[in-house]
Each structure stands twice: as structure tokens, then as C-alpha cells.
N, C-alpha and C positions, 0 to 999 in steps of 0.2 A: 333162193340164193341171197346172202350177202350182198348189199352194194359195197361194203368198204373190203370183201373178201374179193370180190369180183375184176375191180377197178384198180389199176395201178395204182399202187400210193405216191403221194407228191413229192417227187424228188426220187423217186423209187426206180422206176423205168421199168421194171419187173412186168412183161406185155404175159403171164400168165398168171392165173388166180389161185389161193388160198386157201379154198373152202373146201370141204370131206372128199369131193369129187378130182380134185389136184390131186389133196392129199392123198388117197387111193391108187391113183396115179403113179404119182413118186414112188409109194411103193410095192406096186408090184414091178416099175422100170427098175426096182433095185434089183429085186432079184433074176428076172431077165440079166439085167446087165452082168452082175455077180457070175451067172451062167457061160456066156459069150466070153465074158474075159479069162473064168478060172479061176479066177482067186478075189480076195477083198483087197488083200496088199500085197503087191508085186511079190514076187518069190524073193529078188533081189534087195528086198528090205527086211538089215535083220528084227525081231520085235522077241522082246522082252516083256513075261508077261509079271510085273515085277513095280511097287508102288511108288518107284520113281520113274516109271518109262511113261512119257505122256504121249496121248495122241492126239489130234485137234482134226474135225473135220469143217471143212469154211463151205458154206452154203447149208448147211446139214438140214434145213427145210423138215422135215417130218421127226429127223433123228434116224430113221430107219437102218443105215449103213452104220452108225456106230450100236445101236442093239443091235442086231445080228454079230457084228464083231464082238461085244461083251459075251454072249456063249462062246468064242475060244478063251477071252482075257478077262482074268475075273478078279486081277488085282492093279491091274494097268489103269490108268489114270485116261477118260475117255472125255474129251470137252468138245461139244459139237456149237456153233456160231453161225448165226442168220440176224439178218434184217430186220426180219418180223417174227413176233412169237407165234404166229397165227397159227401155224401149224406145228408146234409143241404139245408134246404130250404133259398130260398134269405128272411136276417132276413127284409124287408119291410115288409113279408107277413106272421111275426110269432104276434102269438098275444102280444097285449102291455104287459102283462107280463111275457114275457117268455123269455129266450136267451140260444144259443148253445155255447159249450165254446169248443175248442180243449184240450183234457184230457189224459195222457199214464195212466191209471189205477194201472198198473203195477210199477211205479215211487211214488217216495216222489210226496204228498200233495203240491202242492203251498200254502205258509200261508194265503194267501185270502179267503181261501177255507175250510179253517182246523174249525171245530166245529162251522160249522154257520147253517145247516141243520134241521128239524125240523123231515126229513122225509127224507131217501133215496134208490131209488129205483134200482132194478136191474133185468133185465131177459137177457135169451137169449144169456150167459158169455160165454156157452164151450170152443167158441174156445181160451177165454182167460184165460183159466186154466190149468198151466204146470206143467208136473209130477204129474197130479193126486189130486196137493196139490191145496185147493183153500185158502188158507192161507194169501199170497202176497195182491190174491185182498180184501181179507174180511178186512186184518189188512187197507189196506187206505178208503174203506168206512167207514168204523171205525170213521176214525180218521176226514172224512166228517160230522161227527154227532154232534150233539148242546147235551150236558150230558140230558140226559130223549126224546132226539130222537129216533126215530124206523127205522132198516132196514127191508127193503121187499126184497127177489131173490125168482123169480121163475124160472125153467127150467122144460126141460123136459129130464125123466130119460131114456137115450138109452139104459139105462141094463134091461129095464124090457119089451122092445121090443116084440113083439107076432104081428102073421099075426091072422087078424080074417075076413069070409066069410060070406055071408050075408047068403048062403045053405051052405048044406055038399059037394055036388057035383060039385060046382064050384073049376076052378084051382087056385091057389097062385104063383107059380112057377117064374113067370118073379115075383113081386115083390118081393118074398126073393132072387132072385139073383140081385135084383137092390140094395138091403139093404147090400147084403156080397162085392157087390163093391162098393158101395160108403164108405164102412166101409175099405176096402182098401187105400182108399185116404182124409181120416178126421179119427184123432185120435177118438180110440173107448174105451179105459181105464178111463171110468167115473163113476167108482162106489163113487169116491167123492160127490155125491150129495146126497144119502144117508143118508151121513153121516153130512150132511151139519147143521143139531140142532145139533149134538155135537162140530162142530168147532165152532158154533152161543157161546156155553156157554163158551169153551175154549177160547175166545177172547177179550172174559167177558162180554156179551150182556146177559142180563135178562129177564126173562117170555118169553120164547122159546115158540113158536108153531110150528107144520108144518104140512100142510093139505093137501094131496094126493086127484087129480083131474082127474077120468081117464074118457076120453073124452066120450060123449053122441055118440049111433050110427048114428044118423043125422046125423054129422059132419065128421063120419072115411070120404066119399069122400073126402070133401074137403078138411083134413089134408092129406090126399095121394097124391093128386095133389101137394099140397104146398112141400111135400117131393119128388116128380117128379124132380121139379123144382127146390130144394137143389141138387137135385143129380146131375142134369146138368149141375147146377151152380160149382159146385167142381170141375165135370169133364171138364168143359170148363179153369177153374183157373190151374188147375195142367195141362191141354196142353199147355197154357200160358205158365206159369214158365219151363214147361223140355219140351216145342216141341211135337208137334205130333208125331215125328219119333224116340220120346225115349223114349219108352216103353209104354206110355201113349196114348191109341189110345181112337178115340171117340165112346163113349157109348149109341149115341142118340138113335139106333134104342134099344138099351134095355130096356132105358127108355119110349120110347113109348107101346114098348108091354107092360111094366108093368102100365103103364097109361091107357089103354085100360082094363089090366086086375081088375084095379081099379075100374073103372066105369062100370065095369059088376058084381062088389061086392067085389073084395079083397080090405083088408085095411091093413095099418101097425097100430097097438095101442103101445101105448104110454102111462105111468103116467104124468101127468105134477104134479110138487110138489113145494109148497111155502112154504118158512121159513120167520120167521119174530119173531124181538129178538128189545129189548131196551136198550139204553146204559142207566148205570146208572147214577143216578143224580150227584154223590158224589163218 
């Protein structure tokens, strides 16, 4: 592994890592996710596949959600924006209309950038939501939008967490102690998502929806796996930054039991929930 893949970058707070084994990660949670919701972009968004209709994805991490989207739209203007290029594909091999930009979410808008959108999309923010407040990042998507543009965020809400079993008699145990420590080491105070159609309309975004997706049981394994694998990803990033030998010891065999105890039927559930708001014309 990477030390500088591994390790939150400075000023970054990004408490997961970078390197092929994230990356991998990210995308098969795409397509998982794509599944559970049904679509890539709300139904309620109309898209134009036409070489002034732009779409920007903020966090885009691998790219993955905007190629996948380039097989419907093959002339649509696709710009995906992250932090780090760590996990960027070499752009030879992104489609002709797509480009990855280096973006702090978190910062002033470059004017290049400011209300050219048509369409902007966002999942998968937590770790970049501080104090609770997701404020910072809504106001510069915001300000990403073309006036009658639509934002998309979806995430998934940790507060509504629940273990569920395929029988009664089966055990849960190693997975709710994989859940109470990895919630040790990734902030766990997200009831802001919630609340996230009220901040949509306090920001001044119009015709609010938000649609609660709680995952089909076909899929809890394979969403407990992918949370296997957050958890060791965490726990491998926080021995990075403080050392094995300070305080931060490694958790792998906990997460294996709870990995085992997955694929004999326990799951973590989850709500996944999408908001989606229009700015207005005028």
C-alpha cells in the first residue's frame, strides 16, 4: 500500500484511502447503488443528450458514475471534480466527452465553473460534511448550477442503521461490533441528511423531492461485504496517520468474523435517500 494513498491528506480530512483497493470499492458501490435506487438520474430530471447540456459530478473519486452515464449520453458534456487525482483514470482512456477536473468542494467556485451546469450531481459526500452542517457544500453546488439546473445527492443514512438476519437463530454479534468500531474511527453525527430537503429549499432550490431506498434483500450481502471493506479501509488509514502503536491497533480479524458472519445471513441495512431540488430560473 501507498503511505500517501492510505493516509488522509493534509487539510484533506478524507478518513478513507485512494489506492486500487478503494478504488475497487467505489465501484462496484456504484453499481450496487445504481441498483437499489433505479436509476443514475432521478426520473424527475429532464437530460438532454445534446452538446450544450452539461453535467458535473462533485466528488466523482474514480469517475465511475459519469462513464457508466456516457453509455446513455454520447454527446452531453460530462465533467466529474475531486480533490485528488489519485483515483483518476488516465484521461486517454475517458470517453470523448467526459473530463476530470481537480475540485476542493469545500472552496470558492472557480468562475469557469460557476452556473454553466445543467445538471449536478453528488453522492457518497459524508466524509466531506463538517459539523453536521452540509451547508458549505450545497451553497458551491449551488453556485455550479445554470438558473432551471437540477441538483441530485444521494447518500446513505448511518442513523437509520439496523442489523437484519436472514432466521431468528442466527448470530449478529461480530457485525454490530464491526459497526460500533468502525463508528469509532469515521465521524458518526449525520443526522444532517435528514434533513437535507430542508436545507435543498433554505438555499433556494425549488420543487424538492426526496425518495427513501431501503435496499432489496438480495443485495444486504453484498452491501456488508462493501462495509467489510470500509471498515478495514478506515482502519488501515487511521494506523497510517497515528501508528500501530498508538492506540490504533488492527481490527482485521474482527472484520473477518463479521464477514463470515455476513455470508451466513447477517446484514447491516441501511436507507439510501436522494434529494433533488432546481434552482430557479430568475
Amino acid at each position: 500500500m501507498s503511505p500517501a494513498q492510505r493516509m488522509p491528506s493534509e487539510g484533506d480530512g478524507y478518513y478513507l484511502g485512494r489506492d486500487y483497493v478503494s478504488s475497487s470499492r467505489l465501484n462496484l458501490m456504484h453499481y450496487l447503488w445504481k441498483d437499489v435506487l433505479g436509476y443514475s438520474i432521478h426520473p424527475d430530471i429532464p437530460v438532454q443528450d445534446s452538446e450544450d447540456f452539461r453535467i458535473a459530478d462533485v466528488g466523482t473519486g474514480t469517475g465511475i458514475w459519469l462513464i457508466d452515464l456516457s453509455r446513455q449520453l454520447h454527446s452531453a458534456r460530462l465533467d466529474g471534480f475531486d480533490i485528488s487525482t489519485d483515483q483518476f483514470p488516465p484521461k486517454q482512456w475517458l470517453p470523448e466527452n467526459m473530463s476530470l477536473h481537480t475540485l476542493d468542494i469545500l472552496k470558492p467556485i472557480p468562475e469557469e465553473f460557476k452556473g454553466k451546469y445543467d445538471v449536478v450531481h453528488a453522492r457518497l459526500l459524508l466524509p466531506l460534511v463538517k459539523n453536521n452542517d452540509p451547508t458549505p457544500v450545497l451553497k458551491n453546488m449551488f453556485s455550479l448550477l445554470k438558473p432551471g439546473g437540477y441538483l441530485q445527492w444521494s447518500d446513505h443514512n448511518v442513523t437509520t442503521w439496523s442489523i437484519v438476519t436472514a432466521s431468528p437463530e442466527l448470530g449478529s454479534s461480530k457485525v454490530r461490533a464491526m459497526i460500533e468500531e468502525t463508528d469509532k474511527l469515521a465521524p458518526s453525527k449525520l443526522n444532517w441528511l435528514s434533513q437535507l430537503p430542508y436545507n435543498f429549499i433554505k438555499q433556494g432550490l425549488q420543487d424538492v423531492s426526496h425518495r427513501l431506498h431501503p435496499p432489496p434483500p438480495d443485495l444486504r450481502l453484498f452491501l456488508a461485504q462493501v462495509h467489510c471493506v470500509f471498515a478495514e479501509e478506515i482502519n488501515l488509514v487511521a494506523m497510517g496517520s497515528n501508528g500501530a502503536d498508538h492506540g490504533v491497533p488492527s481490527n482485521r480479524r474482527q472484520i473477518q468474523e463479521a464477514a463470515k458472519e455476513a455470508q451466513e445471513g447477517a446484514a447491516i441495512q441501511y436507507v439510501f435517500e436522494c434529494t433533488v431540488g432546481r434552482k430557479p430560473v430568475a
